[in-house]
KOLPA-776768 format. One record per atom (N, C-alpha, C): x, y, z. Coordinates in steps of 0.001 Angstrom, whole numbers, padded with zeros to 6 digits, always signed. Last residue first. Layout:
<nodes>
XYZ/...
</nodes>
This chain:
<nodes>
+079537+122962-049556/+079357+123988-049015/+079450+125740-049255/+080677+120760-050683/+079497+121721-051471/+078480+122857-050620/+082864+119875-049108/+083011+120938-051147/+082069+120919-051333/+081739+119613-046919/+082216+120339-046918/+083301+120721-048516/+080163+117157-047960/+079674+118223-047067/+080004+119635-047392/+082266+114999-048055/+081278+116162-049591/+081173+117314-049202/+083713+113654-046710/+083708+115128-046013/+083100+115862-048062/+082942+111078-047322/+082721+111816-045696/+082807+113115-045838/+084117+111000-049975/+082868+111040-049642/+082837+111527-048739/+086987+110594-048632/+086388+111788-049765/+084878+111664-049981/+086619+108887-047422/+087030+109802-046686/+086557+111011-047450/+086312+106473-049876/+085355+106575-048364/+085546+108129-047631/+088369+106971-051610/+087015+107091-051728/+085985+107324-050883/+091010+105952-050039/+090734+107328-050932/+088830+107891-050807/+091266+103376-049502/+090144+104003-048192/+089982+105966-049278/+092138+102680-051005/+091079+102014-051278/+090486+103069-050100/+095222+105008-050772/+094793+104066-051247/+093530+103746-051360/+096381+107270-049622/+095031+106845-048930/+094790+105168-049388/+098126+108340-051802/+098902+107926-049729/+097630+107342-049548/+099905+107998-054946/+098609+108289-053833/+098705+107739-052187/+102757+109164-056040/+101935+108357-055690/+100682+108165-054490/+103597+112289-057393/+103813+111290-056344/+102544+110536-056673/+104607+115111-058155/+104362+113919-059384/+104515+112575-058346/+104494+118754-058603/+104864+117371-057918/+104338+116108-058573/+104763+120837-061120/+103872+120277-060531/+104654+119006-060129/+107089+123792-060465/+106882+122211-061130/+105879+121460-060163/+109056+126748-060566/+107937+125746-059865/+107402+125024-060586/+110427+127587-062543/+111481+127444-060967/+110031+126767-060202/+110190+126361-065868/+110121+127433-064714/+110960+126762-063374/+111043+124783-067422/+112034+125958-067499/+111555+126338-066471/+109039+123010-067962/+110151+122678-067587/+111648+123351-067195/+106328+123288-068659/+106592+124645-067890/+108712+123914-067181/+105281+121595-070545/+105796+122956-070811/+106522+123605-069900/+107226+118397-070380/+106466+119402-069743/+106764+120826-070081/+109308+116788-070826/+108111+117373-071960/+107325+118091-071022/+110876+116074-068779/+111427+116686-070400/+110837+117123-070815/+109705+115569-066608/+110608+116527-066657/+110926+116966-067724/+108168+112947-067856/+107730+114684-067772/+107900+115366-067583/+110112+111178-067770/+109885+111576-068994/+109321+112959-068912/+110857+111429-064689/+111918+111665-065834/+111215+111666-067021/+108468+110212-064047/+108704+111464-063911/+109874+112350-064936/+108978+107490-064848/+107397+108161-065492/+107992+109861-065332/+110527+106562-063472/+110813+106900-065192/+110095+107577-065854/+109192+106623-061244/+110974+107726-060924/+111030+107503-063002/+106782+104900-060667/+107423+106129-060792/+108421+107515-061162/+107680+102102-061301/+106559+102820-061874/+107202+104342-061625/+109364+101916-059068/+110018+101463-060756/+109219+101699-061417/+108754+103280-057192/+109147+103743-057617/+110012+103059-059145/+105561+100940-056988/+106420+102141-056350/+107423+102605-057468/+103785+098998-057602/+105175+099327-058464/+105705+099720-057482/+101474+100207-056854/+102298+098833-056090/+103244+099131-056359/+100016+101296-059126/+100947+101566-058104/+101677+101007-057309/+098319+099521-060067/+099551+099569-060493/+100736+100257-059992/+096145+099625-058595/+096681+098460-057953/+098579+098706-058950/+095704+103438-057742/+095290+101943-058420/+096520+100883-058743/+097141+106817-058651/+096618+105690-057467/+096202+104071-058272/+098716+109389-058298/+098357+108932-058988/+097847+107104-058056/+098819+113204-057826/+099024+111997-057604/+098434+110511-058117/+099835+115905-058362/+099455+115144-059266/+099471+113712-058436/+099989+119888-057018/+100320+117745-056423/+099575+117072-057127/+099501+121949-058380/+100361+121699-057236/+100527+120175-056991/+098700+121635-061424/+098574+121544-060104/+099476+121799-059526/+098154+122435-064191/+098959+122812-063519/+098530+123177-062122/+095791+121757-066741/+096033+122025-064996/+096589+123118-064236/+097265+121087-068579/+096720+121718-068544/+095853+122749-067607/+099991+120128-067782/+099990+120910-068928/+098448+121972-068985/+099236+117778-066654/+099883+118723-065971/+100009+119672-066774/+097929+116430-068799/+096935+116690-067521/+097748+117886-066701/+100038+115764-070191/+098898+116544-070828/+098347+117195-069613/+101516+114185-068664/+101908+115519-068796/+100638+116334-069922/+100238+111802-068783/+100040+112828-067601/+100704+114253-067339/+100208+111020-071339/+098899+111426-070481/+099208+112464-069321/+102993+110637-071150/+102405+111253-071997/+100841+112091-071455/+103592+108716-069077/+104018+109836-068913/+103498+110523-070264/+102110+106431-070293/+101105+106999-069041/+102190+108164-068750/+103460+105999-072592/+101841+106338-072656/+101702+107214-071561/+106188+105442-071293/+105651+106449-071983/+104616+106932-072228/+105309+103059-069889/+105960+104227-069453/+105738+105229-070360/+104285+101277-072035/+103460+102052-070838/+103945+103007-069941/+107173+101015-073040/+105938+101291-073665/+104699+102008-072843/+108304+099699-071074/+108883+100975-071521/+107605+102113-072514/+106991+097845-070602/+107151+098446-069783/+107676+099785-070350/+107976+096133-072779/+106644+096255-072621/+106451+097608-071710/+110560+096155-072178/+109797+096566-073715/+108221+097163-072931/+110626+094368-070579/+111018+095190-070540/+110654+096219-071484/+109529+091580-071743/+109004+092596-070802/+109601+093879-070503/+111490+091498-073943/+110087+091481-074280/+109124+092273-072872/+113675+090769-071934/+113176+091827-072956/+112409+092358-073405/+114312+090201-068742/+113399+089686-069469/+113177+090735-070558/+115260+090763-066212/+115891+090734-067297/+115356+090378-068502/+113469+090506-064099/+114032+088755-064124/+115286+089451-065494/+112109+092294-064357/+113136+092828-062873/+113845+091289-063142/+110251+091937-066067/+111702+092802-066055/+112849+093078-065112/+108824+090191-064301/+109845+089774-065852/+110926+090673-066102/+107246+092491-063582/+108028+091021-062558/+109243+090721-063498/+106356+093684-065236/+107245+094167-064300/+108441+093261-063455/+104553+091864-066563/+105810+092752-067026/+106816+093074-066207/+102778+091226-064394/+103474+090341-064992/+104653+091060-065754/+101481+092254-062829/+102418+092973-062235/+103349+091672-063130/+098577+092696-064422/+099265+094215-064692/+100776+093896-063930/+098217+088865-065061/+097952+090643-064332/+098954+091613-064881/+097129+086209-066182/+098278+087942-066765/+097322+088747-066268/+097001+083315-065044/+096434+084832-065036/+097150+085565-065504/+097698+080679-064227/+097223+081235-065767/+096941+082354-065813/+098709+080677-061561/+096809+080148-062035/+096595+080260-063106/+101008+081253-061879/+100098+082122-060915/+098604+081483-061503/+103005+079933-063589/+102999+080013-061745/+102015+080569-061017/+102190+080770-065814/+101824+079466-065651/+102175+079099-063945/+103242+083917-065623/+101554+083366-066056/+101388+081867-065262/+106204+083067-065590/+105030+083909-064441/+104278+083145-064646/+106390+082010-068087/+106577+081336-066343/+105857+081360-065841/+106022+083882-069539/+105260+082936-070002/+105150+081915-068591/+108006+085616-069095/+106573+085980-068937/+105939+084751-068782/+109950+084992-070455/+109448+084476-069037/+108517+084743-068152/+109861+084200-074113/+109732+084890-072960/+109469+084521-071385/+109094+082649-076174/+110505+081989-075115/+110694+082943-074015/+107350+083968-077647/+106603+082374-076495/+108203+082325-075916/+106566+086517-078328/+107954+085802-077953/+107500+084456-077016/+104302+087485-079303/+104915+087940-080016/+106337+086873-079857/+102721+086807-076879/+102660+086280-078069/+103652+086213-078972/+103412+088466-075262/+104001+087175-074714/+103439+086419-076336/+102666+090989-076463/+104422+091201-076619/+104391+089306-076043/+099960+090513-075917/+100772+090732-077095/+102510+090498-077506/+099795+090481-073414/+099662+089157-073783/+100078+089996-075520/+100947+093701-072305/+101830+092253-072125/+101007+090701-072356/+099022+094781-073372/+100010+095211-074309/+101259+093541-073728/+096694+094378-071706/+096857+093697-073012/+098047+094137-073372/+097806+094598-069337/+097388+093487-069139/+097316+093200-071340/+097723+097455-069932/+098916+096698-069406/+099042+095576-069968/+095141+097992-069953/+096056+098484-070899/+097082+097574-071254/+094312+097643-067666/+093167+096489-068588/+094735+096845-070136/+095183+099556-066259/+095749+098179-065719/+095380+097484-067073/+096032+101873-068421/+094934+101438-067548/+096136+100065-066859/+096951+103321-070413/+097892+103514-069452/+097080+103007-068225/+095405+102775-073079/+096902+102603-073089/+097589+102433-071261/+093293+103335-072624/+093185+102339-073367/+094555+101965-072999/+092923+106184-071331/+092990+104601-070586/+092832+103245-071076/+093817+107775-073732/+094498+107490-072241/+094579+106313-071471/+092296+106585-076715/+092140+106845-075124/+093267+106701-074457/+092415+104977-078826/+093418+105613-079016/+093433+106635-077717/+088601+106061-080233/+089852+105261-080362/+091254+105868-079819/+085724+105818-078414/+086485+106636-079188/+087913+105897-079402/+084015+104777-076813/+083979+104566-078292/+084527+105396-079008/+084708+103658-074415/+083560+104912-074760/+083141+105156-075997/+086117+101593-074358/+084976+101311-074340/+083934+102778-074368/+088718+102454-077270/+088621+102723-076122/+086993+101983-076206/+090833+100766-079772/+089192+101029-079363/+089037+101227-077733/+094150+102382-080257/+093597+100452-080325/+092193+101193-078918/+093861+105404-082631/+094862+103978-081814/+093932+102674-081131/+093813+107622-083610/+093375+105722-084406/+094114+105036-083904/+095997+109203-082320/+094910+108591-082879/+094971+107647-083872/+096949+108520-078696/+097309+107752-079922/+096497+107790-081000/+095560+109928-076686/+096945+109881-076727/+097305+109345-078215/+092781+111130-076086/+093212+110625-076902/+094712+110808-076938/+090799+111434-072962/+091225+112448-074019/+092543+111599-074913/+090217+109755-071029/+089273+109764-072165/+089514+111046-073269/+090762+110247-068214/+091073+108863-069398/+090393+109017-070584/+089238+112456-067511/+090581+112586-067916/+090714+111436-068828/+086732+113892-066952/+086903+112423-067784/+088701+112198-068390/+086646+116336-066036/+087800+115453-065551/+087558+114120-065875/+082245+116215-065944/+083521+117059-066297/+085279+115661-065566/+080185+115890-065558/+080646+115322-066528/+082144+115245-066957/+078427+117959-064770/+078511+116936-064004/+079510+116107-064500/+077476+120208-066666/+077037+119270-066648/+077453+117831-065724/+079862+121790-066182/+078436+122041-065801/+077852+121761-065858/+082384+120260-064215/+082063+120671-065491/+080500+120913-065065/+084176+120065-061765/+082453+118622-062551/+082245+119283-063537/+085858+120327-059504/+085837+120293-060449/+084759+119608-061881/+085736+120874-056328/+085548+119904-057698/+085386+120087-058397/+087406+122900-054426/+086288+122895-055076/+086702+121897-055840/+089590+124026-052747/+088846+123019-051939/+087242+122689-052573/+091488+125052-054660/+090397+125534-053791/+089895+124866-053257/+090343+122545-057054/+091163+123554-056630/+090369+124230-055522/+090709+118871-058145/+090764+119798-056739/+090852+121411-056865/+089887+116512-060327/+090327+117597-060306/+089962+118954-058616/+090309+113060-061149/+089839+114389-060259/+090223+115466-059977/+089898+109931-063383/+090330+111820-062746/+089513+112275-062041/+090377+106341-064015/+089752+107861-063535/+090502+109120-063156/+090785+104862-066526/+091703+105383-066085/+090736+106636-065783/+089836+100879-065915/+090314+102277-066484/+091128+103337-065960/+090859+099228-063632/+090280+098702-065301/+090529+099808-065899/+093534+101905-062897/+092238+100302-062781/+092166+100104-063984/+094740+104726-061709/+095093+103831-062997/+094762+101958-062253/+093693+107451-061574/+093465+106017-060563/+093863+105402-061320/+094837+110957-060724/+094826+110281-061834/+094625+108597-061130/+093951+113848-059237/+094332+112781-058761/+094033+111812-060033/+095569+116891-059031/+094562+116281-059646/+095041+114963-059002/+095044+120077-056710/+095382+118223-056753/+094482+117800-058046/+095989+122529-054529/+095532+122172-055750/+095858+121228-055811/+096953+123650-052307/+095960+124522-052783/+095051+123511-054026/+097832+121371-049657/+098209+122230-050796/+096961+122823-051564/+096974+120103-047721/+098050+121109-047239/+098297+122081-048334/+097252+116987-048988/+097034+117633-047812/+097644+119067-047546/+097727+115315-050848/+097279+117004-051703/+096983+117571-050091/+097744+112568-050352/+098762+113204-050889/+098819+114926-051163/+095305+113266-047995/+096661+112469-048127/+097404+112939-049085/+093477+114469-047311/+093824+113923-046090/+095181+112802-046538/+092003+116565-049155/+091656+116886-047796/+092948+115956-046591/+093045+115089-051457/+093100+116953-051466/+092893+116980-049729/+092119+112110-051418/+093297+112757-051158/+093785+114069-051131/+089234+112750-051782/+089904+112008-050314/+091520+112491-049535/+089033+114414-054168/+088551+114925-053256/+089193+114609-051309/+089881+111867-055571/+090503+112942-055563/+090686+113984-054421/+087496+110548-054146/+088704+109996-054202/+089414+111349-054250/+085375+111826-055897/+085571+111733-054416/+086656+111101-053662/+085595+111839-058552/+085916+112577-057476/+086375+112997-056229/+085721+108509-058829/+086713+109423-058598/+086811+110545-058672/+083057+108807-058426/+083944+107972-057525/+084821+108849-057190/+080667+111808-057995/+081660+110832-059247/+082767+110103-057755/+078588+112501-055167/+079323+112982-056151/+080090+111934-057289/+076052+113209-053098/+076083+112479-054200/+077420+112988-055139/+075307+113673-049850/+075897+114499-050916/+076129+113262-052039/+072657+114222-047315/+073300+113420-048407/+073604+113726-049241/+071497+115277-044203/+071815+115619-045500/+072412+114501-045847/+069226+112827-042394/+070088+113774-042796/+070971+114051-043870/+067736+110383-042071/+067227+111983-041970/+068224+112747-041670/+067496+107304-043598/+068428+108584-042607/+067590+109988-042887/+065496+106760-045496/+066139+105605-044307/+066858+106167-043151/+064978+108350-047337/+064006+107921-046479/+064235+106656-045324/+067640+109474-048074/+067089+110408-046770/+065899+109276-046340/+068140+107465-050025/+069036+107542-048905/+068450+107919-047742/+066277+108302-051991/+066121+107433-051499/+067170+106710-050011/+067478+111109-052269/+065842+110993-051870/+065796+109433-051168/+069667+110617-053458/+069630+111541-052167/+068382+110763-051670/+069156+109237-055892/+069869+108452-054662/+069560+109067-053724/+067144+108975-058191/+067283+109717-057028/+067722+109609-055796/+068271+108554-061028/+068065+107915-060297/+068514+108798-059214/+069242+108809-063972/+068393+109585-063034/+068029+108830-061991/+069934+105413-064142/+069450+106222-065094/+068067+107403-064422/+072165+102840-063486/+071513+103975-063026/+071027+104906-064203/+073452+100714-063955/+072082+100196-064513/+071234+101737-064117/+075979+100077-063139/+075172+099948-062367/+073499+099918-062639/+077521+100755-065253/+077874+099439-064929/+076788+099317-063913/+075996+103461-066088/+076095+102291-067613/+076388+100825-066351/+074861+105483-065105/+075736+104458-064964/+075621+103584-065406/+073658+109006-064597/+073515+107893-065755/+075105+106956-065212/+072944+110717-062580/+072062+111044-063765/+072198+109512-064875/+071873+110513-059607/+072817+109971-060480/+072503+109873-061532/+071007+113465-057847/+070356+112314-058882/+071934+111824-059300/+071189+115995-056571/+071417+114439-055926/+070565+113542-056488/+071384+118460-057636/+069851+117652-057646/+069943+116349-056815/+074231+118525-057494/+072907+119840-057178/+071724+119439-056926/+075286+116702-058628/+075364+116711-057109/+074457+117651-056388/+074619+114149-060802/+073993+115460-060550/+074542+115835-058807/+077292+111912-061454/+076323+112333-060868/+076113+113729-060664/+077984+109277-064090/+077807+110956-063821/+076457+111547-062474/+079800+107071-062720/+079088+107544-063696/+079063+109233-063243/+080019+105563-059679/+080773+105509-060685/+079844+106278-061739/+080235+107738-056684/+079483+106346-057461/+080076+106275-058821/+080622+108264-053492/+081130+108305-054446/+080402+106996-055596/+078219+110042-050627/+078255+109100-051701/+079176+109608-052495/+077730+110737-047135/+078814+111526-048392/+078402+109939-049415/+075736+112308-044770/+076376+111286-045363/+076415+111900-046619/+076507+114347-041558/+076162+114036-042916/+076492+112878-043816/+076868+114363-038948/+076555+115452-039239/+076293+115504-040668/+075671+111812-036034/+076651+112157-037791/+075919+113439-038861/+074638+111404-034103/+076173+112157-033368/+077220+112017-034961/+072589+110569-034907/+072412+112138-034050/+073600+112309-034143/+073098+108057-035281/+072753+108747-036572/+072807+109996-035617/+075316+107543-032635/+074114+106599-033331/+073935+107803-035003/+077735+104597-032128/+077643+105888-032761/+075933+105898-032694/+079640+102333-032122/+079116+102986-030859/+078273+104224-031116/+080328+101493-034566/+080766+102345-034481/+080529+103031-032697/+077881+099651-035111/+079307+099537-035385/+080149+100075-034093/+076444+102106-036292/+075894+101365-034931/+077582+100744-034295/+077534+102938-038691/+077400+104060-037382/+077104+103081-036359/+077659+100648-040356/+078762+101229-039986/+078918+102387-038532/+074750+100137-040747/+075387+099314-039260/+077116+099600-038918/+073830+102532-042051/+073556+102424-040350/+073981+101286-039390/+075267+101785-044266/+075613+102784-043598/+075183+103171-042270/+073885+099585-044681/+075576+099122-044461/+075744+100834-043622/+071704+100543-045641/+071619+099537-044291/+073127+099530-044125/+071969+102415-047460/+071374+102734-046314/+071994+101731-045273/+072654+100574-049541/+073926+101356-049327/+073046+101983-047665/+070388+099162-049646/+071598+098260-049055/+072671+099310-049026/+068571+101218-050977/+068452+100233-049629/+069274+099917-048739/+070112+101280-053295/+069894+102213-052688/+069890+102106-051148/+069537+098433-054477/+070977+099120-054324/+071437+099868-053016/+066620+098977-054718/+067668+097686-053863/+068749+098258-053157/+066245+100789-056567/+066336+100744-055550/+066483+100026-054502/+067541+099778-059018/+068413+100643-058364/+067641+101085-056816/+067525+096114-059237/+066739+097218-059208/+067365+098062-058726/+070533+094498-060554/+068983+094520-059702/+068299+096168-059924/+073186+092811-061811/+072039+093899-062039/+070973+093650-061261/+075020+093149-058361/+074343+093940-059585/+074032+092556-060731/+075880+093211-055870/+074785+091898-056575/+074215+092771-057782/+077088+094803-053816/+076451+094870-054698/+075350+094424-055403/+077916+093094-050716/+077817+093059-052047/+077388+093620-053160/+078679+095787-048358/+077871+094153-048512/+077855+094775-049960/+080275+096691-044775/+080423+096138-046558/+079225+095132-046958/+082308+099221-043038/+080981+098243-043123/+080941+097632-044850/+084084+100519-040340/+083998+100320-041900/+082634+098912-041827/+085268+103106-038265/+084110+101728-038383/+084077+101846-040237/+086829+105673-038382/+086734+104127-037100/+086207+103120-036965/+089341+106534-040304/+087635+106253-040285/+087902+104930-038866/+089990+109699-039482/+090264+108494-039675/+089467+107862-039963/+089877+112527-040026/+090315+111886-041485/+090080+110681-040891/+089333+114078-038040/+090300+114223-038034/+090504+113354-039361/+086662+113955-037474/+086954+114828-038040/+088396+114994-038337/+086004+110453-038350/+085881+111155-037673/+086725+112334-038168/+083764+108615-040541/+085102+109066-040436/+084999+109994-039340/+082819+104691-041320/+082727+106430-040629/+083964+107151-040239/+082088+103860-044733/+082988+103912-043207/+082577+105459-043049/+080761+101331-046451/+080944+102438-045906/+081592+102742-044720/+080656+099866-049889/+081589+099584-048284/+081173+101357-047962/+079363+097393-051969/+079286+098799-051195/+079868+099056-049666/+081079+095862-054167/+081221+095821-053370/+080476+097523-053076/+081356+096153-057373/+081028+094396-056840/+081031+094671-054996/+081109+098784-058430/+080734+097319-059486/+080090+096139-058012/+080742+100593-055368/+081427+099627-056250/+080743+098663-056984/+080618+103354-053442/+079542+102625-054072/+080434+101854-055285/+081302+104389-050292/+081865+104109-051773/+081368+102799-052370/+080117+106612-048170/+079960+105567-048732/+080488+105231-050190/+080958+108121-045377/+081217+107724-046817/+081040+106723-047074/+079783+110438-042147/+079965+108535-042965/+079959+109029-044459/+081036+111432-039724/+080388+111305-041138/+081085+110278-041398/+081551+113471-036108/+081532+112420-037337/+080494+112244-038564/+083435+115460-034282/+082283+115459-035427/+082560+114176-036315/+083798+115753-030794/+084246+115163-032062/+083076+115058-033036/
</nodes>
């Protein structure tokens, strides 16, 4: 049996797990972030979680054939530099190098959600098929692009910034600084504002319940909840982000044209009251709605472990 370790490098959490060749992972490991610190701290502590995930594990470093990094920003995967991370404070920063002086063996550096994408092309929703984008709908809205069992990074590393091609212009200030973003509209952070607007808009709404039943919080599953109560204003709301995020994603299928679109992050929960309207809109607007083959349109199978597995096996997309 061949094993590797992934490490998925987070705002607030570094968790690594080891995977064995079959996709599972048998040991998972975790310690805090604690950002802002020095990036080689960071570095350090993604090492140490990753040798007590192999120890863990009954394992030792001889019986792991490589370690895999997903990180948020743009990473060099040729040079194994993280060239730039605004939430982590990275700037060129020589993760490989500083990884290898704790392990002595290869280390692949790639984008989160690459490697996510990447998780699910090899071992969950895109298993089996030639081609996958994978869309994460979080605070924002990440992409990954699969073909061939290749990533997609543009030639600068940079590349499947999907949330970041413009659905609405001059629409309401993306944080990249462009206006009227994909993931301005079809994010969780999206959600979360389009439903304290619409609870403004109607204080007799039951939205307003929710909120005051749950600690005061407006999450992303406050609309939904409300609508399933009959609730207008939420319903509305919902209809609204239905469209955004079937807009977006028939761009992405439009341009693509995958074989398996899947889509992931805590808004998924939904299941199919997220789903089955989103699809019905891109049955309509999709160019290729006449042909006899249609990009699939499902929800992500790996979930949080996406990232870890898709790291584990870098190895083998930059082979």
């Amino acid at each position: 049996m061949k094993y590797y370790v992934g490490i998925d490098l987070g705002g607030t959490n570094i968790v690594a797990g080891v995977v064995d060749e079959n996709y599972n992972i048998i040991n998972k490991a975790s310690v805090k972030t604690n950002r802002p610190r020095p990036e080689k701290e960071i570095a350090d502590d993604m090492a140490k979680v990753a040798l007590q995930a192999i120890q863990e594990a009954n394992l030792t470093v001889d019986d792991v054939e490589w370690i895999g990094i997903g990180t948020p920003g743009i990473a060099n995967s040729k040079e194994g530099i993280i060239e730039y991370s605004c939430n982590l404070g990275f700037d060129n920063t020589p993760m490989v190098k500083y990884i290898q002086e704790h392990i002595n063996k290869p280390v692949y550096v790639e984008n989160d959600a690459n490697a996510a994408a990447y998780g699910e092309y090899v071992a969950g929703a895109g298993k089996g098929h030639s081609s996958l984008v994978c869309i994460t709908l979080g605070t924002g809205v990440g992409g990954g692009v699969v073909t061939d069992g290749k990533i997609l990074t543009g030639f600068n590393f940079a590349g499947a910034e999907l949330g970041h091609m413009v659905i609405e212009v001059d629409g309401v200030q993306c944080s990249c600084g462009r206006k009227g973003c994909f993931e301005a509209y079809s994010s969780a952070t999206g959600l979360i504002r389009m439903t304290k607007e619409a609870m403004e808009k109607d204080k007799k709404s039951s939205m307003w319940d929710l909120v005051r039943e749950r600690n005061n919080k407006v999450s992303a599953r406050i609309s939904y909840d409300a609508m399933r109560m009959g609730d207008k204003s939420a319903t509305e709301v919902v209809d609204k982000f239905t469209k955004y995020l079937a807009s977006g994603l028939t761009n992405v299928i439009n341009i693509f044209q995958p074989e398996v679109l899947c889509i992931g992050g805590g808004v998924c929960n939904e299941g199919d009251a997220l789903l089955n309207p989103v699809k019905e809109l891109i049955a309509k607007e999709v160019y290729t709605k006449n042909s006899p083959k249609n990009t699939d349109v499902v929800i992500a199978k790996l979930g949080n472990d996406a990232g870890i597995i898709g790291a584990a096996f870098l190895g083998r997309a930059n082979g």
